[in-house]
VEXVO-398625 format. One record per residue (C-alpha): x, y, z; residue in three letters. Coordinates in steps of 0.02 Angstrom, whole numbers, padded with zeros to 5 digits, always signed. Example, Ala and Ser with C-alpha at 12.3 -4.5 7.8 and 13.67 -1.06 7.14 Angstrom:
// residues 2
+00615-00225+00390ALA+00684-00053+00357SER
//
This chain:
// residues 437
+00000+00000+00000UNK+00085+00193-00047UNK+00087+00285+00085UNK-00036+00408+00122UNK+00105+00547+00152UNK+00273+00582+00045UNK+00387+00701+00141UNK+00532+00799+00144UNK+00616+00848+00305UNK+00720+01019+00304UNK+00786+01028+00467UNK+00901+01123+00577UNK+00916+00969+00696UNK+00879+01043+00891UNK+00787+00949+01023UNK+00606+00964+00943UNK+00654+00940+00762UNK+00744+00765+00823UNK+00558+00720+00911UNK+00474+00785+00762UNK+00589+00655+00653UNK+00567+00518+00787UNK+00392+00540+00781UNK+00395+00527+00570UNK+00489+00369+00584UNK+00412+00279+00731UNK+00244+00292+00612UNK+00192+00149+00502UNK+00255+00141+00322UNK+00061+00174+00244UNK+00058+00316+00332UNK+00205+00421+00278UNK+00373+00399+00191UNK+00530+00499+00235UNK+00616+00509+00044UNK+00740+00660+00117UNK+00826+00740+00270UNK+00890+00914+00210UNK+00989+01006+00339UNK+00997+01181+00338UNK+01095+01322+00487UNK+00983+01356+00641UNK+00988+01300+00802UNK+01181+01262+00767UNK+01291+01258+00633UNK+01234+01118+00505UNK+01430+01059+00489UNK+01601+01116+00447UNK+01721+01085+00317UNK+01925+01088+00303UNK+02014+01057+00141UNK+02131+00921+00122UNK+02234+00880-00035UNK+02117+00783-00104UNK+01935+00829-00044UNK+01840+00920+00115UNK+01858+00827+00263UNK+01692+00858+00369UNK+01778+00941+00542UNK+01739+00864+00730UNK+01632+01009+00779UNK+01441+01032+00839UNK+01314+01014+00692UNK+01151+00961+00623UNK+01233+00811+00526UNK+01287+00753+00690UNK+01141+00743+00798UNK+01036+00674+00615UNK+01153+00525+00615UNK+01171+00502+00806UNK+00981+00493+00777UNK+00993+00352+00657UNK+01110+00235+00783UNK+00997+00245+00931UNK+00865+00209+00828UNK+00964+00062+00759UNK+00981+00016+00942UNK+00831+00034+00995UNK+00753-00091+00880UNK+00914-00202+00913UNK+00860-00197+01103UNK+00688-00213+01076UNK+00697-00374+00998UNK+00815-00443+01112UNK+00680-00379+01237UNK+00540-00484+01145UNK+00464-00327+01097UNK+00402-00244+00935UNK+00532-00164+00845UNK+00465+00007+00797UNK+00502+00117+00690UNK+00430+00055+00534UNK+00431+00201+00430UNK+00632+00198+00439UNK+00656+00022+00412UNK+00548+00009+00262UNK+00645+00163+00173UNK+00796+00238+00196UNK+00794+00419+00188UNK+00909+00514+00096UNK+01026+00646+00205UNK+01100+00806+00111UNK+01176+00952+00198UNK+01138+01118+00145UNK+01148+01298+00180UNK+01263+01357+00310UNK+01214+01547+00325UNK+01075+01643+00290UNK+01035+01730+00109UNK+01070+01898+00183UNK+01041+01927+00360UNK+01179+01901+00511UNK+01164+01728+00569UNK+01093+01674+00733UNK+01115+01513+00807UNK+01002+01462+00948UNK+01116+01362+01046UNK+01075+01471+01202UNK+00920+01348+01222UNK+00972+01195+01133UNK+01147+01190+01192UNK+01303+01192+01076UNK+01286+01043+01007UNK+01093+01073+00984UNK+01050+00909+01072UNK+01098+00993+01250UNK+01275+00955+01273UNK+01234+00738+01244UNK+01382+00712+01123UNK+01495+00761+01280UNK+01384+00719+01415UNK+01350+00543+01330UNK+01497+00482+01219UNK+01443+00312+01195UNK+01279+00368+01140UNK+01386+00442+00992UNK+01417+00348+00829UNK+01597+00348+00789UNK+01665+00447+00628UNK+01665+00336+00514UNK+01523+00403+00403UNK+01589+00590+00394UNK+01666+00569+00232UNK+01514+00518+00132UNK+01462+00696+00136UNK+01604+00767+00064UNK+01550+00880-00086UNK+01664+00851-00240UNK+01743+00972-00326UNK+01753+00880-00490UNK+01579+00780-00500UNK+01639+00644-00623UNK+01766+00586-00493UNK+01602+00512-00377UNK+01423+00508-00410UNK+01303+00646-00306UNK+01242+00507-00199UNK+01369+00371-00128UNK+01331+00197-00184UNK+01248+00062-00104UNK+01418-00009-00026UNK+01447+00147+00055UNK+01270+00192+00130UNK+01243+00162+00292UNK+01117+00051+00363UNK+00974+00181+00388UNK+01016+00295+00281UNK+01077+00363+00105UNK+01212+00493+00097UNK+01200+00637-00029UNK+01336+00726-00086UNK+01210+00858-00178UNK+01185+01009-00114UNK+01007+00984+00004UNK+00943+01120-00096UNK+00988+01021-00286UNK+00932+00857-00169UNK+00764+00922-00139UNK+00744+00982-00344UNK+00798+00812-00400UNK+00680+00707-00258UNK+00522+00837-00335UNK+00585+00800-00514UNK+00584+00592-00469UNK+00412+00593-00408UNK+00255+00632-00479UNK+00192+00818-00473UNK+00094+00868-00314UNK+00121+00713-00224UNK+00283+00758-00115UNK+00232+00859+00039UNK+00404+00979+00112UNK+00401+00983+00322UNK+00516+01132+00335UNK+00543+01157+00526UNK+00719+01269+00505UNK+00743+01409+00416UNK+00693+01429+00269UNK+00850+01438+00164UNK+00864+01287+00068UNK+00693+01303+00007UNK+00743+01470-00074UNK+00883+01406-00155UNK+00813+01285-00228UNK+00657+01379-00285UNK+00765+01518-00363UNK+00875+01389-00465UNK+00719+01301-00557UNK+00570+01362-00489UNK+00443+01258-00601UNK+00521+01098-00532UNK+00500+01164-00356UNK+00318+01204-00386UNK+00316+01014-00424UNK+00291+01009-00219UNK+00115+00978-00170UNK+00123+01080-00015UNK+00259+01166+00103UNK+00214+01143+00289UNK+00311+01287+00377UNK+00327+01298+00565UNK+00374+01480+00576UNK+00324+01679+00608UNK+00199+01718+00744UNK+00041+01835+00701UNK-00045+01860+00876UNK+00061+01800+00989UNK+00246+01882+01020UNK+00393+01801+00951UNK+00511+01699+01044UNK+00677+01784+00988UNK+00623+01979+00963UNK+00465+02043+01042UNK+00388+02012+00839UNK+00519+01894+00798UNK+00503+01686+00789UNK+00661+01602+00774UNK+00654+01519+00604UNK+00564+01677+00498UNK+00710+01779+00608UNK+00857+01674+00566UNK+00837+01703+00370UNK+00691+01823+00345UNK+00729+01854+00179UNK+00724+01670+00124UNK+00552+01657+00209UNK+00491+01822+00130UNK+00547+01725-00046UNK+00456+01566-00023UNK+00299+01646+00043UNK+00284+01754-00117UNK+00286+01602-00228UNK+00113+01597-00155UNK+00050+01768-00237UNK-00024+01764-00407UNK+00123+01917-00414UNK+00277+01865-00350UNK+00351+02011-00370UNK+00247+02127-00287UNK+00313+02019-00098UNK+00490+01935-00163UNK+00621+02036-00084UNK+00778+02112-00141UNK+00925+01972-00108UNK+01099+02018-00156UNK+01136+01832-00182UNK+00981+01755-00287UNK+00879+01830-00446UNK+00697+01868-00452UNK+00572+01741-00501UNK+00503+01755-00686UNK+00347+01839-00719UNK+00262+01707-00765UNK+00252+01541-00651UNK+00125+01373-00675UNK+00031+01399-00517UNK+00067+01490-00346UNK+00140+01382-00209UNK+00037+01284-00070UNK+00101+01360+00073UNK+00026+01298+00258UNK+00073+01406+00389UNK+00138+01341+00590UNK+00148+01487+00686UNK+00193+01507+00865UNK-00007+01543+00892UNK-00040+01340+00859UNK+00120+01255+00901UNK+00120+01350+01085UNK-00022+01270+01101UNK+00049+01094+01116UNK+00170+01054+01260UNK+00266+00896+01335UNK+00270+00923+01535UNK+00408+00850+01620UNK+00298+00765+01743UNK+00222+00657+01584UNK+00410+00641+01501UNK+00451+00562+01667UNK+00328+00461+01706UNK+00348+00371+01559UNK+00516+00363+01516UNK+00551+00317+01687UNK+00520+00104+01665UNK+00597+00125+01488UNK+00757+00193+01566UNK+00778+00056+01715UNK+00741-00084+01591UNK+00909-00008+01486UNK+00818+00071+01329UNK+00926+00145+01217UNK+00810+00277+01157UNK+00761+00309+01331UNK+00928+00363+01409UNK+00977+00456+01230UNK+00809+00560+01237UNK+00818+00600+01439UNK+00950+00658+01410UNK+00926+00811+01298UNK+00764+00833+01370UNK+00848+00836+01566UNK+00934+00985+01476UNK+00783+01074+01393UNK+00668+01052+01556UNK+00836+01144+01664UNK+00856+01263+01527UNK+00660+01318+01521UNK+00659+01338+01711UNK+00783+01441+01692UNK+00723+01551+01570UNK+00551+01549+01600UNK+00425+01575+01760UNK+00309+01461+01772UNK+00422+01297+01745UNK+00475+01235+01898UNK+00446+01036+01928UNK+00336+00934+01857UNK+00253+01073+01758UNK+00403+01114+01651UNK+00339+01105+01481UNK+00403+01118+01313UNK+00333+01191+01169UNK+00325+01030+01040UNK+00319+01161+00894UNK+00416+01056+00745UNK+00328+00886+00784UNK+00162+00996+00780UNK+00219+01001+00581UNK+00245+00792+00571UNK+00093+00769+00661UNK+00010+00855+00514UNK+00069+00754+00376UNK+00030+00600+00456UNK-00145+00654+00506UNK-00200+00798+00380UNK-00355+00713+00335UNK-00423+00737+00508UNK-00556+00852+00477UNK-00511+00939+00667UNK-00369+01024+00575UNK-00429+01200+00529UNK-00353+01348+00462UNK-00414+01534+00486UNK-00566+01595+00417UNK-00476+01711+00333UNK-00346+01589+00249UNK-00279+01611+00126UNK-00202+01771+00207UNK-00091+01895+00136UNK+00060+01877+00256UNK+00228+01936+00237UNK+00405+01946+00317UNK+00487+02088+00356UNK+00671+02097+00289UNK+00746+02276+00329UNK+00671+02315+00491UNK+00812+02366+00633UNK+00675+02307+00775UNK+00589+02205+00655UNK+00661+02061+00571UNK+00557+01913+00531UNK+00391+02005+00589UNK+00251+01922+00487UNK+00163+02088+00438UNK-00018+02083+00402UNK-00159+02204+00368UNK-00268+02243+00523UNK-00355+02377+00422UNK-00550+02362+00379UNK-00529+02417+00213UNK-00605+02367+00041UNK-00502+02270-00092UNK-00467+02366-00281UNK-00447+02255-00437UNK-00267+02334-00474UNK-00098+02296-00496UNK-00021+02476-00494UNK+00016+02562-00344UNK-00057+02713-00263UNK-00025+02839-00147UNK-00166+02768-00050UNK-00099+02574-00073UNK+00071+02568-00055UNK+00140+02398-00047UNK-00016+02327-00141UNK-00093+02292+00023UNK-00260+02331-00062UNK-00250+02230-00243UNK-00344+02081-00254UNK-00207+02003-00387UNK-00045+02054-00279UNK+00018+02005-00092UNK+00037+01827-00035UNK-00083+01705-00018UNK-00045+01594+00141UNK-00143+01467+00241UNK-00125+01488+00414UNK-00171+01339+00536UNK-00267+01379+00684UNK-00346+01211+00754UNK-00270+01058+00778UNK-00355+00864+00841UNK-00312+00927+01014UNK-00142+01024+01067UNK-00178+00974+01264UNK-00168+00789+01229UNK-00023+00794+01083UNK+00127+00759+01220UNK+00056+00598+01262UNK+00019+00549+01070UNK+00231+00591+01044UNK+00266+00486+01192UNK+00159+00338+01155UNK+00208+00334+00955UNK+00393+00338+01022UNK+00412+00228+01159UNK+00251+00101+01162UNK
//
């Protein structure tokens, strides 16, 4: 049976984005296939490279790739201890297809880059690759990555002797990775789960647009409309971190690109004419801070796993020991039991897997004409929308009394912005139960 979901993953792999990808591959294979992990800058830096004489040597530091392939191995010890244990194995999705890895962008378009190790830790998994060592797959892998110089000498994506066993290393580009995955599969059937920033989603959309429009919908956890943002009083982390690469892939959504796409000093404008306006469903903080994991529930039921010497179990507490400290921290209203964290990326898996659920609801107002601020000294990544009760004009020029084509009915973007979900008090549980039952 195909699956009932297709996805891509573009990732910036911190401590929700690894329980967002958990909670993918813990699912059954009909109802959603991984076919790519791109990794893009975020939380940390997505890896480093040092030149040797003959190619780039990734370098021992903290990144993305890391923590995706640490990922991997306790999953491939999980289900090796699980049916020692006598116990399902799990993970289905994974072990029926491998998903393709790529590493992508390292800095944003145009803005200064921001990491957001202050919450994840430096190693965006809260200090585990130090903390835990034997937890940590050895090195071994580092050099499938590698990006040639001269792409005759290997092919873009290592062969089968050299892939690992849960996964298949891609020496593309994650940007070219994701434009060649679209251009394998049939139009509109290959959903993107982009839970980082959103730069290698621009890339690839300015280097062959009509193949990226192949996607049948972006899912974007991102921006914040109603609520404040979480790294600027207006600004969410990911529409922050590269606001000019979320400001270009929201205005492949307007029937006029041009009158959102801002100008970048490193990619060229979209043509004028495109085959149809991009799918584009909206995450903000005003849904996904609606679904928490307390650290009473965490505990309670990771508790058993970790006496009865589940691999998953000690790797997970771990990172999460660290996000429960760091949110008391940082936050009133965290102490104990109550701690909670915000489960914003898996909010964005959960959707995929269960988007026929009719309980899933955008706005009334969807689609809505939001866009990201780019120049603002205060306010980065703000999503900016109109508040003002004012009539719509069949135009495309603008006027002294519509500047910005606030007002046109064929200009602005055209984003759908989720509001409701199945039910954001009970979600922890349903993370915990796919994972660890």
């Amino acid at each position: 049976m195909a699956p009932k979901a297709k996805i891509i993953i573009d990732t910036d792999p911190g401590i929700d984005d690894i329980l967002a990808m958990l909670l993918a591959f813990a699912s059954s294979p009909e109802e959603i296939e991984v076919l790519l992990i791109s990794l893009t800058f975020g939380n940390i830096e997505v890896q480093r490279y040092t030149l040797s004489p003959i190619f780039y040597i990734i370098a021992n530091d903290h990144s993305c790739l890391r923590n995706v392939i640490s990922m991997l191995h306790i999953i491939e010890r999980e289900t090796q201890w699980r049916k020692e244990q006598g116990k399902p194995e799990g993970f289905d999705a994974l072990r029926a297809r491998k998903p393709i890895v790529a590493v992508g962008a390292q800095e944003p378009l145009d803005d200064q880059k921001m990491l957001a190790d202050y919450f994840h830790g430096k190693d965006g998994l809260g200090g585990i690759h130090f903390s835990h060592p034997h937890l940590t797959p050895g090195e071994s892998w580092e050099h499938l990555f590698a990006p040639m110089s001269d792409p005759d000498v290997l092919p873009n994506v290592a062969p089968s002797s050299t892939s690992h066993q849960s996964f298949i290393p891609s020496r593309r580009h994650a940007s070219d990775e994701i434009l060649h995955v679209l251009s394998e599969n049939e139009p509109d059937t290959i959903t993107i789960v982009a839970v980082g920033p959103l730069t290698n989603l621009a890339l690839a959309a300015a280097k062959d647009p009509e193949t990226f429009l192949r996607v049948k919908e972006v899912v974007v956890m991102g921006g914040a409309i109603n609520e404040a943002g979480n790294v600027t009083p207006v600004g969410e982390f990911n529409a922050y971190a590269d606001s000019v690469a979320a400001a270009r892939v929201f205005a492949l959504t307007s029937p006029n690109p041009q009158s959102t796409i801002p100008v970048s000093t490193k990619l060229r404008a979209y043509p004028s004419q495109l085959s149809k306006p991009l799918t584009l469903k909206l995450f903000p903080l005003d849904i996904t801070l609606k679904h928490n994991l307390t650290r009473g529930d965490f505990d309670r039921t990771i508790t058993p796993l970790l006496q009865a010497g589940s691999p998953l179990a000690e790797w997970v507490s771990a990172f999460m020991a660290h996000v429960f400290q760091t949110l008391e921290r940082l936050h009133q209203g965290h102490e104990g039991a109550s701690a909670s964290l915000s489960l914003h990326d898996p909010v964005c898996v959960w959707y995929a897997l269960t988007a026929e659920d009719t309980r899933w609801k955008p706005t009334v107002t969807s689609p809505e004409d939001i866009r990201i601020e780019t120049v603002g000294h205060w306010t980065r990544g703000m999503c900016v929308v109109d508040r003002r009760n004012r009539h719509k004009v069949d135009s495309e020029v603008e006027s002294h009394s519509d500047h910005g084509l606030w007002l046109s009915s064929r200009a602005g973007n055209r984003v759908i912005r989720m509001e409701e979900s199945p039910g954001g008090d009970a979600f922890g549980m349903v993370l915990l139960k796919k994972l660890f039952e």
